[in-house]
VMD Tcl script that draws the C-alpha trace (Angstrom):
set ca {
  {170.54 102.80 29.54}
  {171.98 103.07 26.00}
  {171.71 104.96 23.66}
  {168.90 104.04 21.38}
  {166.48 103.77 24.54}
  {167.06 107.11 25.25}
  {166.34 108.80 21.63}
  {163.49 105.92 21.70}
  {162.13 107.56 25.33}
  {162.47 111.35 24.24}
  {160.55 110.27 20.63}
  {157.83 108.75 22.53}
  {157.82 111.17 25.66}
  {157.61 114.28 23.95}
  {154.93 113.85 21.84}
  {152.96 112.03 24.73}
  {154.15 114.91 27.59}
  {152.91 117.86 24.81}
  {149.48 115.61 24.02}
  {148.75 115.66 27.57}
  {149.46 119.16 28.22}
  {147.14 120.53 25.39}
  {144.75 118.08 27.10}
  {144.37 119.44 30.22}
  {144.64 122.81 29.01}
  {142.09 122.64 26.46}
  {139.69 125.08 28.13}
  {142.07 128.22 27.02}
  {140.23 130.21 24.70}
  {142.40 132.75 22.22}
  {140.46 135.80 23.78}
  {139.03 136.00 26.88}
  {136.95 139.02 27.84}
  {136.56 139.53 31.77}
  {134.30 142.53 33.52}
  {137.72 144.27 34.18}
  {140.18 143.26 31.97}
  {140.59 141.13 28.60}
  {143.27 138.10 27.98}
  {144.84 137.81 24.56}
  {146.95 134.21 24.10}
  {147.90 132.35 21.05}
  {145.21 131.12 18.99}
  {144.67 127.27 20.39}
  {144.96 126.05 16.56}
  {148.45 126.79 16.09}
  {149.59 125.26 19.20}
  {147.24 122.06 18.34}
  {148.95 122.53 14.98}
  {152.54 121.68 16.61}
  {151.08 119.67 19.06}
  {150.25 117.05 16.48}
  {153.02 117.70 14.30}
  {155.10 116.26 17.13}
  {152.87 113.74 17.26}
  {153.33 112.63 13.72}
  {157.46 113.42 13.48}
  {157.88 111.24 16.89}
  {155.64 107.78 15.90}
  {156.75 108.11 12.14}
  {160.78 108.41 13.81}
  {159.81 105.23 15.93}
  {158.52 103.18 12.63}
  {161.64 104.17 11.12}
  {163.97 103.83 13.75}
  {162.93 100.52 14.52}
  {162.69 99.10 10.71}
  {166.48 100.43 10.86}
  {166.66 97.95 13.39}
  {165.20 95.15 11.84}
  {167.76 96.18 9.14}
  {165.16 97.30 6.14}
  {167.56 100.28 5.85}
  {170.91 100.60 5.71}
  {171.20 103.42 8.16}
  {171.96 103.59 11.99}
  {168.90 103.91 13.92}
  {170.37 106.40 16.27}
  {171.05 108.61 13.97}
  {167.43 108.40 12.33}
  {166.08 108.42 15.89}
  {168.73 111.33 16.48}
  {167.42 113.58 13.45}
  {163.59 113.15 14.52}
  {164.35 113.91 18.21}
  {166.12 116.98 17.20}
  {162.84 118.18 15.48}
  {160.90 117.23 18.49}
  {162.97 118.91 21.20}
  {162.96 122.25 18.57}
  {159.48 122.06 18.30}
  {158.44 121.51 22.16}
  {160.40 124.30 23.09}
  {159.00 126.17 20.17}
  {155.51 125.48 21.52}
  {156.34 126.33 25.59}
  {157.29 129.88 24.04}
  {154.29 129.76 21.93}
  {151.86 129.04 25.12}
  {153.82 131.75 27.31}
  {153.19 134.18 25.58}
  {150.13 136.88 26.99}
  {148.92 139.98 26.81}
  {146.22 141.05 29.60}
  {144.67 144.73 29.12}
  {143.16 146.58 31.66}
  {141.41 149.40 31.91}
  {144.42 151.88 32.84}
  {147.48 149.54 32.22}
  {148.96 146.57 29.85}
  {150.80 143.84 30.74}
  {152.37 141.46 28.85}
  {154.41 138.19 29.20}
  {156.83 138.21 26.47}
  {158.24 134.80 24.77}
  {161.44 135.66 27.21}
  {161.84 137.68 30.38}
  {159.49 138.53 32.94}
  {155.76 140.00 32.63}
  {156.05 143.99 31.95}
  {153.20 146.14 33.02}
  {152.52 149.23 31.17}
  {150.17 152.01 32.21}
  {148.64 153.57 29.14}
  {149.31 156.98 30.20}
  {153.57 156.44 30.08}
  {153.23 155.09 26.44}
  {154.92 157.15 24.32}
  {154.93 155.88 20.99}
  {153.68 152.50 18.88}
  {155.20 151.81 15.43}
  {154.07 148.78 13.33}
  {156.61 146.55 12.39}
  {156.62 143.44 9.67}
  {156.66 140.08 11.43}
  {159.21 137.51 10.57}
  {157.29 134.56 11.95}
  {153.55 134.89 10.64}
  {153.03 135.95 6.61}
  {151.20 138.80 5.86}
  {151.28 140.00 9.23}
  {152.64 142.62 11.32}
  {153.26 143.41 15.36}
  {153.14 146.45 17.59}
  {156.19 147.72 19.08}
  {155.39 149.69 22.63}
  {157.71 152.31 23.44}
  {158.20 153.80 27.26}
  {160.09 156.91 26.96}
  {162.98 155.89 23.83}
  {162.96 152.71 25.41}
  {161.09 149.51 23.84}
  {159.17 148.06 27.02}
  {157.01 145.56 25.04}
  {156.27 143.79 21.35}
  {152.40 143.06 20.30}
  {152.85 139.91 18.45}
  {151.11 139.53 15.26}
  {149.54 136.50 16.08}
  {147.00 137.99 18.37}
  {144.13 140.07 17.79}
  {145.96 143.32 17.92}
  {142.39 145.52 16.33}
  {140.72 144.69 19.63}
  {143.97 145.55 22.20}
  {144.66 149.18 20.38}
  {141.31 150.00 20.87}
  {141.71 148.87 24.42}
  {144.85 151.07 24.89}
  {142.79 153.38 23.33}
  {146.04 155.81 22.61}
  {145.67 156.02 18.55}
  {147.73 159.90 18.99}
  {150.80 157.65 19.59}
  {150.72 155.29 17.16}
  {153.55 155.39 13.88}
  {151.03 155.81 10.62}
  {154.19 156.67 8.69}
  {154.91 152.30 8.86}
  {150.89 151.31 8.47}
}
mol new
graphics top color blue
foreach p $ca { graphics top sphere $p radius 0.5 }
foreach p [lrange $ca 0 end-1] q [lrange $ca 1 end] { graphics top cylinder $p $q radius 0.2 }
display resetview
């Protein structure tokens, strides 16, 4: 196989492998409140968002790698189907993080499954402090750091609805309102 069919296989079997994966997925709701515990995931529209983004950036680097071929352009079409594969392997990887990402509360403990690393659990009674912190990914936004002791067990991203999990923790005499 050269070349060409693989950047040709990735552009088309990304796109097509994410697509089908939102599919059969598509009953996750952003919030999920249970008798004995509530899930928080990322909101369903920014992962649709990327989702067909990939979409777009993987048939639109097909039509262009192949009128490359048919010599319309000038330009190599393994380097055009090179630059729009990049973007698609950057942004599926991007969106498995995305989708990872959970926080489940309870009514005595936390846990959360962080972009990286393995699920923490976090009794509410060993937090010791929360600060607010500015978030570098979503505008206007900020996340909740979760301290254990001096040492940062977990991070409350931004993205999630963080009003209804503090009031869950329910542990407002820790909380940094020097940063808020």
């Amino acid at each position: 196989m050269d070349l060409q069919s693989i950047l040709t296989v990735l552009a088309a079997g990304i796109p097509i492998s994410a697509a089908v994966m939102l599919w059969t997925s598509s009953g996750t709701i952003a919030e999920r409140h249970h008798s004995h515990h509530d899930t928080y995931v990322i909101a369903g529209t920014l992962t649709w968002s990327l989702v067909f983004a990939m979409i777009f950036m993987g048939a639109l680097g097909l039509l262009l790698g192949w009128l490359c071929e048919m010599s319309v352009f000038k330009v190599d079409p393994d380097v055009v189907l090179g630059f729009f594969d990049a973007f698609l392997v950057v942004s599926f990887l991007y969106w498995l993080l995305l989708r990872r990402y959970k926080v489940i509360t309870y009514d005595d403990r936390l846990e959360v499954t962080p972009f990286f690393g393995r699920t923490v659990e976090i009794p509410y009674a060993r937090i010791s402090a929360m600060e607010w912190t500015p978030s570098i990914l979503l505008q206007n936004s900020r996340n909740v750091r979760v301290f254990v002791g001096h040492r940062r067990r977990a991070l409350l991203w931004g993205a999630l609805d963080l009003d209804q999990i503090l009031i869950r923790i329910d542990r407002f005499d820790v909380l940094d309102n020097l940063s808020s």
